[in-house]
Every structure is written in structure tokens, then in C-alpha cells.
C-alpha positions as CSV (number, residue, x, y, z in Angstrom):
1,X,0.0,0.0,0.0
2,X,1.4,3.4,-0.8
3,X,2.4,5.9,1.7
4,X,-0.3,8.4,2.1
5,X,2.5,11.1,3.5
6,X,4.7,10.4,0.3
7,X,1.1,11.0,-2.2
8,X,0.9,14.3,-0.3
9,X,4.4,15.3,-0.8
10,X,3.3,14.3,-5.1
11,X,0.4,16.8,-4.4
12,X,1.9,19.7,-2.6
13,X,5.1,19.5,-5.6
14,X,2.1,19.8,-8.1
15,X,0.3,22.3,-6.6
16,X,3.5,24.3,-5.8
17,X,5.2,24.0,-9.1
18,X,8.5,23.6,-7.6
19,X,10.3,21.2,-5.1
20,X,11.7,24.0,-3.4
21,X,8.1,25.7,-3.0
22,X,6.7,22.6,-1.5
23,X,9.5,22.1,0.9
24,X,8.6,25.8,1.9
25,X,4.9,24.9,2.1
26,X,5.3,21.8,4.6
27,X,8.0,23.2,6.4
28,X,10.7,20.3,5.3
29,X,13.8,20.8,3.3
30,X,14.3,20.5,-0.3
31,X,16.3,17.3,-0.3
32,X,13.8,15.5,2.2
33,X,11.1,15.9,0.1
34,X,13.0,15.4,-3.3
35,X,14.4,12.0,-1.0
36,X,10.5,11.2,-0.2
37,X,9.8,11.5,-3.8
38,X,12.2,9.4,-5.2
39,X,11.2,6.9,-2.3
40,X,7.5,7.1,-4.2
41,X,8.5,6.5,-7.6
42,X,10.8,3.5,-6.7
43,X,8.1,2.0,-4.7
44,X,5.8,2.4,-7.5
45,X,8.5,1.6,-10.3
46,X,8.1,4.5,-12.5
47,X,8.9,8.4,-13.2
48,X,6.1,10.9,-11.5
49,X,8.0,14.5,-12.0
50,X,10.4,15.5,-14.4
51,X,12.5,17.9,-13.1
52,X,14.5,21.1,-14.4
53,X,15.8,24.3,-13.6
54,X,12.3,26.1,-14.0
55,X,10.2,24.1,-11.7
56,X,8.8,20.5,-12.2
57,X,6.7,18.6,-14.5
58,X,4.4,15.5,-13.8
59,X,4.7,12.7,-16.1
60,X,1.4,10.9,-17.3
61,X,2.0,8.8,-14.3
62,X,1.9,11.4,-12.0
63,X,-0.5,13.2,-13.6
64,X,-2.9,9.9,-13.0
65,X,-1.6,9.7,-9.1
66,X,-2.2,13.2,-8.4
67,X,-6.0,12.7,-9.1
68,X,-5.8,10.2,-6.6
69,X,-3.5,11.5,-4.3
70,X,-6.2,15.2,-4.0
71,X,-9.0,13.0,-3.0
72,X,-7.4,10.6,-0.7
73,X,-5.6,14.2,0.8
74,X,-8.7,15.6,0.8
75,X,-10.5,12.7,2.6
76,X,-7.8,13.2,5.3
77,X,-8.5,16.0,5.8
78,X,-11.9,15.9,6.0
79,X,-11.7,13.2,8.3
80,X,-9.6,15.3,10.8
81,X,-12.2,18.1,10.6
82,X,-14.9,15.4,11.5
83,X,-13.4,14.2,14.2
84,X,-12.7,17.6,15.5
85,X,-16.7,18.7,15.1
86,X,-17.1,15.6,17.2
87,X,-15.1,16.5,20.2
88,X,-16.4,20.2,20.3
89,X,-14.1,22.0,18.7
90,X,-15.5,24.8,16.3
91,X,-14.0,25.0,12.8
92,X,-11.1,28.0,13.0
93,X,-10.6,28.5,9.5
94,X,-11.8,29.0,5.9
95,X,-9.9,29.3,2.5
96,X,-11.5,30.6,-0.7
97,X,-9.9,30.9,-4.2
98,X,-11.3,33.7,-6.5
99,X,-10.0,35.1,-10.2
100,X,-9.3,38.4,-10.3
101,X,-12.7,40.2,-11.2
102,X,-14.1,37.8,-8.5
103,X,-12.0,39.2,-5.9
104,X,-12.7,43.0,-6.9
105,X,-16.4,42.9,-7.3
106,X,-18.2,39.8,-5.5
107,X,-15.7,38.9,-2.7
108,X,-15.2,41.8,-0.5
109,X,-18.8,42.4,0.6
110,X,-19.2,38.9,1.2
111,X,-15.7,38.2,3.0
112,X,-16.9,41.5,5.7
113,X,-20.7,40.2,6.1
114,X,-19.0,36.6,6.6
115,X,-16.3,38.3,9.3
116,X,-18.7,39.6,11.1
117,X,-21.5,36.7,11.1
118,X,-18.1,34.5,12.4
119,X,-15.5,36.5,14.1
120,X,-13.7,33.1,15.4
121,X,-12.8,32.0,12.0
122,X,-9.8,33.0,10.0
123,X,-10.4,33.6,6.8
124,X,-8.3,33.2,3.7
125,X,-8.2,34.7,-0.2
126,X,-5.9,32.8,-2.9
127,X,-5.9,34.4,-6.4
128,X,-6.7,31.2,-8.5
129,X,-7.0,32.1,-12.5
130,X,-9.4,29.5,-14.4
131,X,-9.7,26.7,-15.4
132,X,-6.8,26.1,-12.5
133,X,-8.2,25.1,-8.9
134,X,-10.2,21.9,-8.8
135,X,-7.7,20.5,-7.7
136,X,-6.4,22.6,-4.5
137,X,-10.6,22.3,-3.8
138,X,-10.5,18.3,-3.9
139,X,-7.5,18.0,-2.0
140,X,-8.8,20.3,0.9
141,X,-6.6,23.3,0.1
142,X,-9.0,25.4,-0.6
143,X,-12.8,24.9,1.0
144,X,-14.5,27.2,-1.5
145,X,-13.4,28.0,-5.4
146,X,-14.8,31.0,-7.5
147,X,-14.5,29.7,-11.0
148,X,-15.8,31.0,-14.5
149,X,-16.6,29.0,-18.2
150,X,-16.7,31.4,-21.4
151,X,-18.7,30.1,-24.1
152,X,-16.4,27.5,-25.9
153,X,-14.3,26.7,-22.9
154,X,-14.9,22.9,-21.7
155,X,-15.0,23.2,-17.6
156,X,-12.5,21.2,-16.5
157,X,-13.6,17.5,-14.5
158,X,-15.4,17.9,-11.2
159,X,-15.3,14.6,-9.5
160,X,-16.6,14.8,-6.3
161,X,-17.1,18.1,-6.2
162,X,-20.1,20.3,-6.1
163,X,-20.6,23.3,-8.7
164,X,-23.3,25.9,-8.6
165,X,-23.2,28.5,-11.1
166,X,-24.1,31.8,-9.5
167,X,-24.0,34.1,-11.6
168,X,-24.4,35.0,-15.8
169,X,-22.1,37.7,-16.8
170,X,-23.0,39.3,-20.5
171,X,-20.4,39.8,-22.7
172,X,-20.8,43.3,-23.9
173,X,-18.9,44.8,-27.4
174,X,-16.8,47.6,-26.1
175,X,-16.2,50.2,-29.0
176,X,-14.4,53.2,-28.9
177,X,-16.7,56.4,-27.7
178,X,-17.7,58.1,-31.6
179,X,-16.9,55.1,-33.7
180,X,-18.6,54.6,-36.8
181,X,-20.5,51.2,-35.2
182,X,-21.3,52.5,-31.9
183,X,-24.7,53.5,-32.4
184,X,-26.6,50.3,-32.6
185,X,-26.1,46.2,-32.1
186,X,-24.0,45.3,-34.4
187,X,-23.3,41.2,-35.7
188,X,-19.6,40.4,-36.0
189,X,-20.0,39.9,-40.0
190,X,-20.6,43.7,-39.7
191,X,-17.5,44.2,-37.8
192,X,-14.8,42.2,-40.5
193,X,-11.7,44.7,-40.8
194,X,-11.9,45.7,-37.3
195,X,-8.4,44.8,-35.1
196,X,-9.7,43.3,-31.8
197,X,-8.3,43.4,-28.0
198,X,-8.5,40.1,-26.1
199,X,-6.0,37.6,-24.7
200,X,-3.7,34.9,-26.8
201,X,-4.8,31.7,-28.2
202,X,-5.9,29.5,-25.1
203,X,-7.5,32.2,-23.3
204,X,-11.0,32.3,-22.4
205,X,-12.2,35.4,-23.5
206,X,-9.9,34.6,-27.3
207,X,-11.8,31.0,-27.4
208,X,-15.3,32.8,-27.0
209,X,-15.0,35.3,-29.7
210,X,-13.1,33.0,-32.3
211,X,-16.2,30.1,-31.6
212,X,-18.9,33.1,-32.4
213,X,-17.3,34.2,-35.3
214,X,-16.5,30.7,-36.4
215,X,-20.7,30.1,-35.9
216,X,-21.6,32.9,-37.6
217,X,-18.9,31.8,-41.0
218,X,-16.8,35.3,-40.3
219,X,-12.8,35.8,-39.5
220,X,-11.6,38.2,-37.0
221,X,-8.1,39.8,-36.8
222,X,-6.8,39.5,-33.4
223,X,-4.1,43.0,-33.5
224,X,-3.4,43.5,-29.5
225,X,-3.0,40.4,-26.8
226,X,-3.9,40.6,-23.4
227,X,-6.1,39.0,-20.8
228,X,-6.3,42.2,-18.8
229,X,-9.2,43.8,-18.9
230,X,-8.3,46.9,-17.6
231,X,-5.3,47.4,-20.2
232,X,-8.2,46.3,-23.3
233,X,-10.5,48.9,-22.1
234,X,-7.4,51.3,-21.9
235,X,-6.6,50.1,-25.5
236,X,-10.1,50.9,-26.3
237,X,-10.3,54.7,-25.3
238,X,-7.1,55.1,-26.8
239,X,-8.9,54.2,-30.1
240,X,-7.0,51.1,-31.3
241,X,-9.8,48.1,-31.6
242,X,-12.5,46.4,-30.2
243,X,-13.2,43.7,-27.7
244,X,-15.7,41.8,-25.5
245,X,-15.5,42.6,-21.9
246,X,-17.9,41.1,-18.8
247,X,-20.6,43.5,-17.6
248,X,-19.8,43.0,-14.1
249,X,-16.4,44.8,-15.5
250,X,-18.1,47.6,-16.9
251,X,-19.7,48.4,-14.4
252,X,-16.9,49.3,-12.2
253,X,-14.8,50.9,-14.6
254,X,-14.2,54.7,-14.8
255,X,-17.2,55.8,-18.0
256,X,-16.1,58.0,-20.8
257,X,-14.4,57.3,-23.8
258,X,-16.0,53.9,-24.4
259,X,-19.6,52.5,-25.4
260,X,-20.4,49.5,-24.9
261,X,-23.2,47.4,-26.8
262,X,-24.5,43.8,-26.9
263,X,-23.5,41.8,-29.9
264,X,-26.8,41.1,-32.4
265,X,-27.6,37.5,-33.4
266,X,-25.8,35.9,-30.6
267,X,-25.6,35.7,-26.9
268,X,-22.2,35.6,-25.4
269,X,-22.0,35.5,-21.8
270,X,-19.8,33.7,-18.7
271,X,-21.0,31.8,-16.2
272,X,-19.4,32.4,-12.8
273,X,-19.6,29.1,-10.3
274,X,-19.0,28.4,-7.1
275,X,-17.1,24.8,-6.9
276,X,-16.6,23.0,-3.2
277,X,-16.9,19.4,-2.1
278,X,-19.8,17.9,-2.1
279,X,-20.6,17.7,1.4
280,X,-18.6,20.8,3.0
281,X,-18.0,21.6,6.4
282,X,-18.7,24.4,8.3
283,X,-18.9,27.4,8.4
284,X,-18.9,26.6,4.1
285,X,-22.4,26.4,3.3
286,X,-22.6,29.9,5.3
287,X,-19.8,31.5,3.2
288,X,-21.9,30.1,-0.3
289,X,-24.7,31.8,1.1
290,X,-22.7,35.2,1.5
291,X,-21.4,34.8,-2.2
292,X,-24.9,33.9,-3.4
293,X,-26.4,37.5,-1.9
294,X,-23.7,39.4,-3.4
295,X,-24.2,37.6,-7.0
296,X,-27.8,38.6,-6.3
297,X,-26.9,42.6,-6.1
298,X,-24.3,42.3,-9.0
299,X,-26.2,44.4,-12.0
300,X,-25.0,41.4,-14.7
């Protein structure tokens, strides 16, 4: 039977990225844990990380014992919290993961209203960008995930694990304040020749506007990178494209020298989740609640 401290030393590397981060983590040294993981891949008879100067990669053999190794982690740790509700002690602490427009516009009331409903607990907030953090949520480092899909994006696997989306978040044309299409919805085959804003291949918002114009038979010329929002919409007063940003971001940013539209003939939008275990411990279910109030009072 495998070592369940050695599979956590195979999750923490993973979730770390780097030997030396893990070591950090779980207060070892480097060369006891990299001695704990060769330990693990002799008893087991094959290569689970490849290592080099820039951090570590799992092999597909790690990759398939680090599914395991989250939930059996996770179990553990459940199990400890369990047995801790049973002899009277009250749960002391609570870790949430949030992307970045999460954090600014859903989390903070709901992290107060939560600190002062439960003043004993300690609470936690980890930037996590999606599709990453299923897996800190399954292994019990995180109790509570803030997670988005875009259309076109497949949500990573869920085993074992609860999802509730929460919130839909339209996905608004942003033109520049006086340009020629500004003045009415507009369909992207009205928009070919135009340079648009959005991230590189791979990211979200880049898959959700290259699968609308691939439905609607139309090309669009992709002239400035970047996943910030805050830089495209900067981009976008200055006059040099176009782009698709959330409402929920709109909102919030500083009006003038942008209009913003909805796109005609199709309905782009994100859904924003909330992804825990499937039967989490308190003071969880309390914290959902909180998030599920402030999704309420988000205009998107």
C-alpha cells in the first residue's frame, strides 16, 4: 500500500510548481522531500515529476496519481475536521480561491458580512485564475473555489465536487466612444476589418470570440494580446480596436471614452460558479450563502 504522507508530498510538488516551494509549504527541506519523492516513484517503479531548472513537470503517471493523491488528501483532511466537530471544537478557518474580477467585485462584501457573522474564524483569499483550482478544492486546500466558463471553454472535470453557477455575466462589445458602429447592435459579419483586443490563443475570452465568429462563418483579426481587462479597455479609449468585456467589469470601470453594446444575433456570456466538495464543512455552506447574496446585487 502506498504511503499516504509520500502522495501528499506528489500533491503539494504539483500544486506548488516547484520542489523547493513545497519544501517551503510543509515546512521540510528541499532534499527531504526530493528524498520522499524518489522513495515514491521506486516504490511504485516509474517516473512521476520530471524535473528542471524552471520548476517540475508530472509525467502521465503522475499526472494519474495526483487525481488520486487530491481526493485521498482531501479525505484526510476531511476526516480530521470530523473528528474535531465531534469533540467540540468549532471549525477555525476557511480558504476561498477567487480570479481576479471575482475578488474585486463579489468577494469583498461577502468576505466583511462573513467576518462579522463569524468573528472566530480566520479567513483566507488565494488568487486562483481559471480553469486552475479543482484540484487545491478536492485536495482540501481550498474549501471554496470562485470559478468561470466562457462560451467554448470545456469546464474542467469535477469529481466529487459540487458546482453551482451563481452568476451569468454578458459579454458586452466595447467600441471606442464616436466610432462609426457604436450607435446600434451590431453582428460580427458587420464588424470584419476591425483589429480586436483580447488575450492569446488559449485564453478564455480569445476561445469565445473566435467560436462566435467561427458560428456565424466570419474571420476576425486579433491585433493587441492581453487577458487584462483593464489594459483592453485602456486600449479601447485610446482608439485602437474592439473587444468583449464582462458586464460585471463595466460596471466598475471609470465611464467615458468607451460604449459599450450587446452583440446582435448571438448571446455571449460567462457563467461564474461556485465549486466546493460535495458535502462541506462548516462554516462553508454559510460562506456560499454570503457569495450567493452578493451575486444577487451584481447588475450582470
Amino acid at each position: 500500500m502506498l504511503d499516504a504522507d509520500r502522495v501528499r508530498v506528489l500533491v503539494e510538488i504539483a500544486h506548488a510548481g516547484s520542489i523547493t516551494a513545497a519544501a517551503e509549504r510543509m515546512s521540510f527541506t528541499a532534499p527531504a522531500l526530493s528524498q520522499q519523492l524518489t522513495k515514491l516513484e521506486r516504490e511504485l517503479g516509474c517516473v512521476l515529476v520530471e524535473r528542471s531548472r524552471s520548476g517540475v513537470r508530472l509525467t502521465r503517471a503522475g499526472r494519474v496519481l495526483l487525481a488520486y493523491g487530491e481526493r485521498v488528501v482531501g479525505e484526510l483532511r476531511d476526516a480530521e475536521a470530523a473528528v474535531r466537530a465531534a469533540a467540540g471544537e468549532a471549525p477555525t478557518r476557511l480558504s476561498l480561491g477567487a480570479f481576479t474580477s471575482a475578488g474585486k467585485h463579489l468577494v469583498p462584501g461577502a468576505l466583511a458580512a462573513f467576518g462579522r457573522a463569524h468573528p472566530q474564524v480566520r479567513l483566507s483569499l488565494t488568487d486562483v485564475e481559471p480553469p486552475d483550482g479543482f484540484g487545491l478544492v478536492t485536495s482540501g486546500e481550498l474549501d471554496l473555489l470562485i470559478t468561470h466558463r466562457y462560451p467554448g471553454v470545456d469546464p474542467p472535470a469535477a469529481t466529487g465536487l459540487h458546482r453551482e453557477r451563481i452568476l451569468v455575466d454578458p459579454l458586452l462589445l466595447v467600441l471606442p466612444e464616436g466610432h462609426p458602429a457604436a450607435g446600434a447592435p451590431r453582428r460580427l459579419a458587420d464588424l470584419t476589418g476591425e483589429e480586436w483586443i483580447c488575450g492569446a490563443p488559449g485564453i478564455s475570452n480569445r476561445v469565445a470570440l473566435e467560436a462566435a465568429a467561427e458560428a456565424e462563418g466570419v474571420q476576425v483579426t486579433v491585433a493587441y494580446e492581453t487577458r487584462d481587462y483593464e489594459v483592453m479597455l485602456a486600449l479601447i479609449r485610446a482608439g485602437v480596436g474592439i473587444g468583449l468585456v464582462p458586464r460585471m467589469i463595466l460596471d466598475a470601470a471609470p465611464s467615458g471614452g468607451w460604449v459599450a453594446r450587446p452583440l446582435a444575433g448571438v448571446r455571449l456570456a460567462r457563467e461564474i460558479s461556485l465549486v466546493h466538495r460535495r458535502r462541506p464543512p462548516a462554516p462553508v455552506p454559510a460562506m456560499v450563502d454570503m457569495l450567493r447574496r452578493s451575486a444577487r446585487r451584481t447588475p450582470a
